[in-house]
Structure formats: C-alpha cells, structure tokens
KEKE-3310 file (N, C-alpha, C; in steps of 0.2 Angstrom, whole numbers, plus 5000, padded with zeros to 4 digits):
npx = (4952:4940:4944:4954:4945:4937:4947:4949:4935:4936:4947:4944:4931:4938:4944:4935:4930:4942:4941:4928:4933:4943:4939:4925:4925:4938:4940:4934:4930:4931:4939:4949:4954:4959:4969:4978:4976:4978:4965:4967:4977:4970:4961:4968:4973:4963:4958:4970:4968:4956:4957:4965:4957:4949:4957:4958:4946:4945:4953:4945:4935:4940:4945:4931:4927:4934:4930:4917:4920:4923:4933:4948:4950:4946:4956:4966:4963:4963:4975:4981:4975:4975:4991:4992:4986:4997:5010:5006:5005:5014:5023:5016:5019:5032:5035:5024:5017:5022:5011:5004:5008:5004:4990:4987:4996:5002:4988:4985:4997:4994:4980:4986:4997:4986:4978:4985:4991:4984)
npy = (4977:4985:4997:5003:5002:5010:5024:5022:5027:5039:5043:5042:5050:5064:5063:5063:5077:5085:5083:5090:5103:5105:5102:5110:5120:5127:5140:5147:5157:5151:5137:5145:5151:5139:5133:5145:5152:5168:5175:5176:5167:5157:5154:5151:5140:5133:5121:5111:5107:5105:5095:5086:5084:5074:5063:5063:5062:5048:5037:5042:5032:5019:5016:5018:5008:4995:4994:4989:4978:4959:4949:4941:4951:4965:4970:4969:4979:4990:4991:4994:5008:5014:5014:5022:5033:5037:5039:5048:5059:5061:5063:5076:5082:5085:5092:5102:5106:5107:5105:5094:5081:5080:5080:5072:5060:5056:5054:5041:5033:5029:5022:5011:5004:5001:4993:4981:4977:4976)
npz = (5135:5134:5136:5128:5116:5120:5120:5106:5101:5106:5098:5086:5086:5085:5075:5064:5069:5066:5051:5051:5053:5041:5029:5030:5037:5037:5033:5038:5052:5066:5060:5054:5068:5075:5067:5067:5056:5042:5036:5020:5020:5024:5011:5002:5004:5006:4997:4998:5013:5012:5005:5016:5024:5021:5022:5034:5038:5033:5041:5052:5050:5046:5060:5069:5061:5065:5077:5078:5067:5069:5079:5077:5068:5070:5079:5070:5062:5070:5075:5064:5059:5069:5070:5056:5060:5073:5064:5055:5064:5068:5060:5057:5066:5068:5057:5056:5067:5082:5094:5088:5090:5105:5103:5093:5088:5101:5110:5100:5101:5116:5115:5107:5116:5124:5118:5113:5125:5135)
capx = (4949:4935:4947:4954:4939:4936:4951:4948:4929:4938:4951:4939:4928:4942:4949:4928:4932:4947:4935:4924:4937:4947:4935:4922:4927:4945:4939:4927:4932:4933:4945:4955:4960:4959:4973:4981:4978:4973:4956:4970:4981:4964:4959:4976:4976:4958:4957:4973:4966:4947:4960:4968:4949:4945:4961:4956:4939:4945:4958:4940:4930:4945:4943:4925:4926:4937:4925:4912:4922:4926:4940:4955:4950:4943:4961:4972:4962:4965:4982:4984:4972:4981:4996:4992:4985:5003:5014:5002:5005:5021:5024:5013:5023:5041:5034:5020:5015:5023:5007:5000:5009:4998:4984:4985:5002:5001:4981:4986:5003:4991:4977:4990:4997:4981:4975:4990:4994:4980)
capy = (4978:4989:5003:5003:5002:5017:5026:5023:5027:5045:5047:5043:5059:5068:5063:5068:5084:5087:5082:5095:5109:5106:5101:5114:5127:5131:5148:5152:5158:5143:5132:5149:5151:5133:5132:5151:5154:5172:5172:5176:5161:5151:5156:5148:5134:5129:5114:5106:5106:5099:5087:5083:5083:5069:5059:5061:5053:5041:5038:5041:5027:5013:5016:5016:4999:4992:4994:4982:4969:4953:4947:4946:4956:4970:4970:4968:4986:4996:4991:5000:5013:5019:5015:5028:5041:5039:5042:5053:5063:5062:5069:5083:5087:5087:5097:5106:5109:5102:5102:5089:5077:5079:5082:5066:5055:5052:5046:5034:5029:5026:5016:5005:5002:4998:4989:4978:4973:4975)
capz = (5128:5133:5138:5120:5111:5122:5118:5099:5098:5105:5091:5079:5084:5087:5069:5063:5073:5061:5046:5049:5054:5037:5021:5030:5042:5035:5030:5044:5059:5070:5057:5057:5074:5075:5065:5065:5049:5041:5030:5014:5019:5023:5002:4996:5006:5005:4994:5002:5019:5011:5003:5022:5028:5019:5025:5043:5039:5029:5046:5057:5047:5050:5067:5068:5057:5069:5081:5073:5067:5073:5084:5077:5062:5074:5081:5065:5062:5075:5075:5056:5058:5074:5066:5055:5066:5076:5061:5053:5070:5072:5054:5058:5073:5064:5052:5055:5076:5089:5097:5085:5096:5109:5102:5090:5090:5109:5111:5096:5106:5122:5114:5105:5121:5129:5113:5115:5132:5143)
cpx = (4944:4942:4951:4951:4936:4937:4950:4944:4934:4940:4947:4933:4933:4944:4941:4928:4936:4944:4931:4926:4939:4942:4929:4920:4934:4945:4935:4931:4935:4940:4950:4958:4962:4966:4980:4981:4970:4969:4962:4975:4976:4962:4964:4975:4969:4958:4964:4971:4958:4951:4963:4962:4949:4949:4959:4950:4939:4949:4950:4934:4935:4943:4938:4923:4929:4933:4918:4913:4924:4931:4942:4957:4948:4950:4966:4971:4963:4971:4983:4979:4975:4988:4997:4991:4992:5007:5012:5004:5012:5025:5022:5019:5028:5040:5027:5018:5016:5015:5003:5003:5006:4990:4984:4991:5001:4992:4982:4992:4997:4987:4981:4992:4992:4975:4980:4993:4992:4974)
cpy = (4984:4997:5005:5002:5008:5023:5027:5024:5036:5048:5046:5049:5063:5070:5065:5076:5087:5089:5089:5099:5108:5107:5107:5122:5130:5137:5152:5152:5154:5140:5137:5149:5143:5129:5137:5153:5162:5171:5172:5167:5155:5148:5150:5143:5128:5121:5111:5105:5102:5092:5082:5081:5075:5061:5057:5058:5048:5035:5034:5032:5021:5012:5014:5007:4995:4991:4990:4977:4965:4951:4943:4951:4962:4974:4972:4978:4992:4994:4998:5004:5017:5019:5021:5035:5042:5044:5045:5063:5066:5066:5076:5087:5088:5092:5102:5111:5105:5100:5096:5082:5076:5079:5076:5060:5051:5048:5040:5031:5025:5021:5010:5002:4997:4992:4981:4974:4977:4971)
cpz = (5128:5134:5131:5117:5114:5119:5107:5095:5100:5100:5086:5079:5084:5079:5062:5063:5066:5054:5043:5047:5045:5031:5023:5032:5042:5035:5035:5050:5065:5069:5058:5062:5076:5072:5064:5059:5050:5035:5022:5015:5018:5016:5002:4998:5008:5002:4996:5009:5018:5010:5011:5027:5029:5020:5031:5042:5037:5036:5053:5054:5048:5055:5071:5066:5063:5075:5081:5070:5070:5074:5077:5073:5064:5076:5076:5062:5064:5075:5070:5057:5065:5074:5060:5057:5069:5071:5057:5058:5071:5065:5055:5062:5071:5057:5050:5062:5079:5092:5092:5088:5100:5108:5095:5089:5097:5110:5106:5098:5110:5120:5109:5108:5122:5123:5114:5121:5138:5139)
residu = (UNK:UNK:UNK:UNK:UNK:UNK:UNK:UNK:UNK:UNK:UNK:UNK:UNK:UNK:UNK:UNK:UNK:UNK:UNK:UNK:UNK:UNK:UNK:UNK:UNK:UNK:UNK:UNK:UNK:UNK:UNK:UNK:UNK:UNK:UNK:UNK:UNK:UNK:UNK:UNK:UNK:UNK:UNK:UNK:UNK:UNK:UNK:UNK:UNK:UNK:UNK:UNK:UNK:UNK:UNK:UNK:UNK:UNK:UNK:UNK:UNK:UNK:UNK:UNK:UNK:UNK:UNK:UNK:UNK:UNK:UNK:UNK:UNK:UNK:UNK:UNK:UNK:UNK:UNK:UNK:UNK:UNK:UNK:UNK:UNK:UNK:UNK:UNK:UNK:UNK:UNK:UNK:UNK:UNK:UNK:UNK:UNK:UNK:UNK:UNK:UNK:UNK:UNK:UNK:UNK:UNK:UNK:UNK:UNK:UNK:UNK:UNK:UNK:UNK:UNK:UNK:UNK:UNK)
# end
C-alpha cells in the first residue's frame, strides 16, 4: 500500500505540474516549449488549455483526497481518479502525443497495479 500511495502522491504533483503549465504558463516560454507550441498558437489556444488546467487539478485533488481517507473509501478513490488519469492518458496519446503515454497513462497503469495487488 505504501508504495501506491507513494506512486499517487507523484501523479498528483505531476498532474499540479500540469495545472500550472496550462491555466498559467501556456503563453510564457516554459508552457511553450513544454508543449511546442508558438506564442500565436499559445494566444488562440489559451483559454482551452486554462479550461484543461483545471481538469488536471480537479484529477490532482481526487488523488490527493484519496490519500486521506479512510480504508476502503481511500481505495474506491484512487481506483477512479487513476482511472481517470489512465484513460485521460491514453486519449491524449491517440490523439494528441504519443509521449503522453509515458508521461501520464503508464504511472497511472503502474500505481493501479500496485494499488491493486501488492
């Protein structure tokens, strides 16, 4: 269990991380190459990427919660909030960067595993 509460205190800064980049630093330098995008494409695409910010927190505060409450209610949580991180993930990657599979699909594959059967 610890090693999955490990695992899921990660994705949840990870999905903070996100948070930032998207609703704060889309436009600034960072969010750019963070995402490839140029300062004109940033402009256009500002407020759907604040809008996807506020997903990922809403994603990071599940996970977070899960972390605080009590057994089996603790568990029923991080199932569906790393249920959603997965197929959040795996959408991204079929349709936006492969590398979003690595970089969020698989940690919430592995900690579901390790949430699950260990």
């Amino acid at each position: 269990m610890l090693v999955a509460q490990v695992l899921i205190a990660i994705i949840a800064i990870l999905h903070l991380y996100f948070l930032i980049l998207e609703m704060f630093l889309w436009d600034k330098p960072l969010g750019m190459k963070a995402f490839g995008n140029t300062a004109e494409k940033a402009k256009l695409t500002k407020v759907l990427a604040q809008n996807q910010g506020l997903y990922n927190g809403f994603l990071a505060t599940g996970l977070i919660w899960s972390l605080f409450a009590s057994a089996p209610f603790a568990i029923q949580l991080a199932n569906f909030f790393l249920g959603c991180v997965l197929v959040a993930g795996l959408y991204g990657a079929m349709t936006a960067s492969k590398k979003i599979l690595y970089i969020q699909a698989m940690p919430a594959l592995i900690a579901l595993i390790a949430l699950n059967v260990f």
